[in-house]
C-alpha positions in Angstrom: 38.6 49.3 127.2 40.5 52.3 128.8 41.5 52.1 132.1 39.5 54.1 134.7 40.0 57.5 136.0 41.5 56.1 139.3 43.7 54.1 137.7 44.7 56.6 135.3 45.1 59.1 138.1 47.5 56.7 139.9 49.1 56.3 136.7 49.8 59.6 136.4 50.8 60.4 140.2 53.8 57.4 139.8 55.6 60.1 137.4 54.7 62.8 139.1 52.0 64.1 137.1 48.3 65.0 137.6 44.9 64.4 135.9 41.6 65.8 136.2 38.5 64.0 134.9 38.1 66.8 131.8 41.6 65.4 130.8 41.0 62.2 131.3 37.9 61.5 129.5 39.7 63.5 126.3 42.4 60.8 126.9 39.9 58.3 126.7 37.7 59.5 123.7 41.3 59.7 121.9 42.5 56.4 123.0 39.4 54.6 122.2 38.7 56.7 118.4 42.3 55.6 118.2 42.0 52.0 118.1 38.9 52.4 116.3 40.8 54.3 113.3 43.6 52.1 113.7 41.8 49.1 111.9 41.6 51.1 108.6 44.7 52.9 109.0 47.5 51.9 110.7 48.7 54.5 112.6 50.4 52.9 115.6 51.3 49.6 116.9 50.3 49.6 120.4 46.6 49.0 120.8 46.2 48.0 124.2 44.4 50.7 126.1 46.8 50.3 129.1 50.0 50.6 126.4 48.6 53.5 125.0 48.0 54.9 128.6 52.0 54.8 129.3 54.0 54.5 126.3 51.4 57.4 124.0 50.0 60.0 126.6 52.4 59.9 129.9 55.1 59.7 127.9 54.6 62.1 125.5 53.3 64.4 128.8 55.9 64.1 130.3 57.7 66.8 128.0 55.4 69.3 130.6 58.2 67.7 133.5 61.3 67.7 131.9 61.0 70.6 129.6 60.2 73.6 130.7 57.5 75.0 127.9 56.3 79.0 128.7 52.6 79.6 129.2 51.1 79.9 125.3 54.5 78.6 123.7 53.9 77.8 120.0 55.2 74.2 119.2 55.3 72.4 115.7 55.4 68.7 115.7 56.7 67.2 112.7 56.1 64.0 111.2 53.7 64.0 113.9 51.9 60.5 112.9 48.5 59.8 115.3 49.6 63.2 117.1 52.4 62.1 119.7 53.7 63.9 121.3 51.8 67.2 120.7 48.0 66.0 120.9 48.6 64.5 124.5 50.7 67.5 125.8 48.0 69.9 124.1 45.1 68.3 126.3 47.5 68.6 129.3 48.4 72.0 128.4 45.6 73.7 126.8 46.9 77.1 126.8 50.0 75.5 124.1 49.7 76.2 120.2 50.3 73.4 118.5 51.0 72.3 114.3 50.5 68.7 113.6 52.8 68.1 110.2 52.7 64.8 108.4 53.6 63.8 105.0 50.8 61.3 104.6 47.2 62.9 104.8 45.7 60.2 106.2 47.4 60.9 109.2 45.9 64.2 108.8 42.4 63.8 108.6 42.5 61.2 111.4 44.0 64.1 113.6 41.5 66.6 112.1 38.9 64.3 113.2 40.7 64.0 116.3 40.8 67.4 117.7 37.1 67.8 116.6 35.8 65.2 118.8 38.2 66.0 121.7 37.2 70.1 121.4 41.3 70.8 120.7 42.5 73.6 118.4 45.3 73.1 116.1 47.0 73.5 112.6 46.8 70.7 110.3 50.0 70.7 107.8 49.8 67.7 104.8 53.4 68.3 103.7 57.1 67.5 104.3 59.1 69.2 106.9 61.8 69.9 104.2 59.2 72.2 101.9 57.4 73.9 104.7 60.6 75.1 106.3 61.8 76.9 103.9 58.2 78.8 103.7 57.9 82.4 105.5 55.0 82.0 107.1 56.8 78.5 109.1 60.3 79.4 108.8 61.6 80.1 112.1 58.2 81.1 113.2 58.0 78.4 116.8 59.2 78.5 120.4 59.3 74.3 119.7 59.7 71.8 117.6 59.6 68.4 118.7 60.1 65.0 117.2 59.5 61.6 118.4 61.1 59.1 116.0 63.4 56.6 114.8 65.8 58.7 112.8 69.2 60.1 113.5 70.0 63.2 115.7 71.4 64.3 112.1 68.9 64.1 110.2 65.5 65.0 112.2 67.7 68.1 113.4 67.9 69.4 109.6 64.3 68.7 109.9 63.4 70.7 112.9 65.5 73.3 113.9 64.6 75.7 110.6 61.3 76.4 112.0 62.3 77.6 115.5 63.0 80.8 116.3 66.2 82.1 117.6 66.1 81.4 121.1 63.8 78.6 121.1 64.2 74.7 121.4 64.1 71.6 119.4 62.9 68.9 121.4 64.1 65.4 120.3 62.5 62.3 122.2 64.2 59.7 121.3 65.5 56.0 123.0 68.8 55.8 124.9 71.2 53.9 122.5 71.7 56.4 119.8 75.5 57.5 119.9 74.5 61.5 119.4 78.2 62.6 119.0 77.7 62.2 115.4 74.9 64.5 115.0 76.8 67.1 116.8 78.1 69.0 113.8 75.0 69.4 111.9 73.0 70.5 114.9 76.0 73.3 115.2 75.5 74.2 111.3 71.9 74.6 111.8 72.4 76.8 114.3 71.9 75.0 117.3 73.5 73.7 120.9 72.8 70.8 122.9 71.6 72.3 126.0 70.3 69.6 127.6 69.3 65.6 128.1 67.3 63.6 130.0 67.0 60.0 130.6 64.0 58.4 132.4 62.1 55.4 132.2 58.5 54.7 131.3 57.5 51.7 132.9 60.9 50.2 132.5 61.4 51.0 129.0 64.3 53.5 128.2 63.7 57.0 127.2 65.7 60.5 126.3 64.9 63.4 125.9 67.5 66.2 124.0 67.2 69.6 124.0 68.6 71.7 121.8 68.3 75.1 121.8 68.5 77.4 118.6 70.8 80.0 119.3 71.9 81.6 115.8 69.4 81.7 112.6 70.2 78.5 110.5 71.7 79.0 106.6 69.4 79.7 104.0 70.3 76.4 102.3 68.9 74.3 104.6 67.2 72.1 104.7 68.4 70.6 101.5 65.9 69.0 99.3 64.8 65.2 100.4 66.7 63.6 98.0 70.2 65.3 99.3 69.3 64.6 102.7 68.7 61.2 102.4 71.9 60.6 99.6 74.3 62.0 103.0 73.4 63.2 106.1 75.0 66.8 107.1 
């Protein structure tokens, strides 16, 4: 069962966040259709309702504290998976436009029927980032992209940063022992910098956030197809 609104307003308040109880009971519709889903699909491997509280939804939130994201900012979340971070942030900041990108459409529909149930608008994308990059109507077309995964700075960088704009950011969220150095370079070909990072803790677990923003448009070539990309990373 999903902790209460106190609790989950104290919660909140311990990172310096804070929760209504609109928010909240979308948090705790999505939370509970979550677990439900989750034992057809497998979508994620925390299941505890507390876990979920900290470790899904305040950590993906907290991109609202240590990012600053413009009012109405368009933000595409690839390989998005059960919708972290960009589901949570989009009930925290309703005013954001958010994609939800995953290769595997049953990821999909469970976010489709997701964002029904909560009353969340979004665009649903069954694909791979590497195709829908390179499309016009996605290419360089978002204030954000963000990713929350396992992979190299290398690789989800060639990824992300085609479909932000000049100007705008690439938000990876990633944990503190990846040596970034050697993702450097390819963040540089695709046209980005480093501009920022940020290391916090969710209840004592490790996190980092990096920032990059996109300052020049990045080579037609890229990304290369997934075959390349996974052969050698840039």
């Amino acid at each position: 069962m999903f902790p209460d609104f106190e609790f989950c307003c104290d919660a909140f308040n311990k990172y310096e966040l804070t929760l209504d109880k609109e928010k909240y009971e979308k948090l705790k519709t999505y939370a509970e259709f979550l677990v439900e889903y989750n034992k057809n699909v497998n979508l994620t491997a925390i299941t505890d309702p507390e876990e979920i509280l900290y470790k899904h939804f305040i950590d993906s939130i907290l991109l609202d504290k240590y990012v600053q994201i413009p009012e109405g900012a368009s933000l595409i979340d690839v390989g998005t998976g059960a919708g972290f971070p960009s589901v949570p942030l989009k009930i925290y900041r309703p005013d954001l436009k958010i994609t939800l990108l995953d290769s595997l459409n049953k990821r999909i529909t469970f976010l489709q029927l997701l964002c029904e149930k909560i009353g969340i608008d979004a665009e649903f994308i069954h694909g791979r980032a590497e195709d829908f990059s390179k499309k016009s109507e996605y290419r360089e077309q978002f204030d954000f992209s963000c990713a929350r995964a396992v992979a190299n700075l290398a690789l989800l960088s060639e990824l992300c940063i085609p479909f932000v704009k000049v100007g705008g950011h690439f938000i990876s969220m990633k944990g503190p022992t990846e040596d970034i150095s050697s993702g450097l370079g390819a963040v540089e070909i695709l046209g980005g910098n480093v501009s920022r990072e940020t290391n916090y803790k969710v209840e004592n677990e490790e996190r980092r956030i990096i920032v990059i923003k996109k300052i020049i448009q990045t080579p037609t070539k890229y990304p290369r197809n997934s075959s390349q990309i996974k052969k050698k990373s840039l």
